[in-house]
N, C-alpha and C positions, 0 to 999 in steps of 0.2 A: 810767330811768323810761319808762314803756310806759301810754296811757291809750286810751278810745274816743276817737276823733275821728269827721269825716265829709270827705271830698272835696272837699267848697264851701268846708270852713275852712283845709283844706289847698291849693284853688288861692287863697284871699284873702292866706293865707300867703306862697305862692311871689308870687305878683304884688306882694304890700308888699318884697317882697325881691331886687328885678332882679339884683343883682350877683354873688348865688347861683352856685356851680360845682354845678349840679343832674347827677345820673343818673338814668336811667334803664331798671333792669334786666330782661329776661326780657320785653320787651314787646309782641316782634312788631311787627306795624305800627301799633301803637298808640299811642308814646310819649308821653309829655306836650309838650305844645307847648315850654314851659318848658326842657324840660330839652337841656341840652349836650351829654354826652355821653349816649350809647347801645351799650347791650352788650347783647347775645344771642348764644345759639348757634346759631343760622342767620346764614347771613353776608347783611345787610341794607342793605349798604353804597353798593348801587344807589337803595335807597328813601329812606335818609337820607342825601343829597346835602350838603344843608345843616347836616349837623351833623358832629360826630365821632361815627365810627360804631368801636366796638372788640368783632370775634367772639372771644366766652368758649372757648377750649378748652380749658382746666386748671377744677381743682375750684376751686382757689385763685383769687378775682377779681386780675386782672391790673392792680391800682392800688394807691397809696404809704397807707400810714397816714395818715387825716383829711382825703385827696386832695379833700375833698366836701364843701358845706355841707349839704346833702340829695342824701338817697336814696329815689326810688320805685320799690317792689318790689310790683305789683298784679298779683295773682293769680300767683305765680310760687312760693309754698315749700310749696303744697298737692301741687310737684311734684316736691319735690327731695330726692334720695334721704339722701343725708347733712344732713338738717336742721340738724341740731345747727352744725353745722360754717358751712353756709352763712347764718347767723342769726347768728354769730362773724364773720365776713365784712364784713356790713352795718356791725356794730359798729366793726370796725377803719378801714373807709373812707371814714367818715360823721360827722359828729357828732350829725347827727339825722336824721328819715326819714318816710316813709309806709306803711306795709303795708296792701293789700286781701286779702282772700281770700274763699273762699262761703263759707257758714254751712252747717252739717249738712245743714240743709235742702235748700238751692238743690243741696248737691252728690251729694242724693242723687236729686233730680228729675230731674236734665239727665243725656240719655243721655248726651251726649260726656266725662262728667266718669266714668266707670264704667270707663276703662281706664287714662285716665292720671292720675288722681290719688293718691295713697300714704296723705295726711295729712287728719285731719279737724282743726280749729281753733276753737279757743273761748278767749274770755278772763274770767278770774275777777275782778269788779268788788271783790272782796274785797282780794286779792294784789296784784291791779293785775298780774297777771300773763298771760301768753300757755298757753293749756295745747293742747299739740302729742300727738295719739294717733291709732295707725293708723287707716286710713280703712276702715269698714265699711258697705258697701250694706244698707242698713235695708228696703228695698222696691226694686220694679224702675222706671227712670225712667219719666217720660212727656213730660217737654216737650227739647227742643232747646235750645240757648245762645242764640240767636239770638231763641226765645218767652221765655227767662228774662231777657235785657236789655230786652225792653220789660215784663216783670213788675215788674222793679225800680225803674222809674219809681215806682211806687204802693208795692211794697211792699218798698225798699230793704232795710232796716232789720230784715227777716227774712229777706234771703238774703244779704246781704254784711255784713262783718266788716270796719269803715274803723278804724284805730290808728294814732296818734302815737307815737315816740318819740325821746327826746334822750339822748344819752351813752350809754344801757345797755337791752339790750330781754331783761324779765326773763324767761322762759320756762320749762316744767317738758316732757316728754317723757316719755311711756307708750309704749314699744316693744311689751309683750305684746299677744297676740290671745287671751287667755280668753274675753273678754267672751258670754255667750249671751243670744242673744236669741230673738223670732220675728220671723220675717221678714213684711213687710207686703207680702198678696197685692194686687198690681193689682188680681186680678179680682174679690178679696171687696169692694174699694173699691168698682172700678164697681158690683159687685150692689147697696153699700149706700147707695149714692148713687141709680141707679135705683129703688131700691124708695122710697125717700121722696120721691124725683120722680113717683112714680106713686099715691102713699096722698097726697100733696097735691091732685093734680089728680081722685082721686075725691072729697075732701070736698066 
């Protein structure tokens, strides 16, 4: 089972539930307070002092069947090349979990998200499902990660993707790149945002 959630419900979650064996995967120096253990593939083992800190170097996560009461995995499978696989992963070592990721949107605005991203992400409130399809740049970015986390204060909810899930996280996968489009010029944006900045200010 795989639903929307949000962040606030999932740290009320982890704090009703201290006794939690939490991870925390793929997070850089950002892990959740909460969580026990921590894995990445940078070895962060200086930064996480106080925790158990375990570097991923196999595709395979390097823990027992159900080793977890939760799993957060924010912002980490918009980058991971065997999705499928690593989504099977979460399943095996969790019983239940967190996933963020950006929204089409956020991940088409933010330069830094233009080389290392693979996956775009969306979920179908219908299925209850996760639907997983390569990542294609719709327009060229314009803001930074750093201008999109203070965007998100206001406007969460259209650039991040927060989901629950317990026992099984349903998902579908689109590997082909057919899809055509047109691509959305910066600069026809700016002209057409300029020109109605300026027929305003003659009326």
């Amino acid at each position: 089972m795989i639903k929307r959630s949000s962040k606030k419900h999932i740290d009320n979650l982890i704090e009703q539930n201290p006794n939690w064996k939490i991870l925390d995967i793929g997070c850089g120096y950002t892990a959740h307070e909460k969580a026990n253990v921590i894995c990445d593939i940078q070895d962060l083992s200086h930064f996480y002092k106080n925790k158990k800190f375990i570097k991923l170097e196999d595709k395979k996560l390097p823990f027992k069947d159900k080793e977890f009461d939760f799993v957060i995995a924010s912002h980490v499978i918009e980058h991971v090349e065997d999705v499928a696989f690593f989504i099977k992963e979460l399943e095996r070592i969790s019983i239940k979990g967190y996933i963020e990721v950006p929204s089409t949107l956020e991940d088409n605005l933010v330069f830094e998200n233009k080389n290392d991203h693979l996956w775009h992400l969306e979920f179908d409130d219908i299925k209850n499902e996760l639907l997983i399809k390569k990542r294609i740049q719709y327009m060229e970015p314009v803001i930074t990660v750093s201008t999109a986390k203070k965007l998100s204060k206001y406007f969460r909810q259209s650039l991040i993707l927060e989901l629950f899930w317990e026992k099984s996280i349903e998902f579908s996968l689109d590997e082909s790149n057919n899809f055509k489009f047109d691509k959305i010029s910066r600069l026809s944006l700016m002209r057409k945002f300029f020109s109605k900045l300026l027929r305003n200010l003659i009326r």
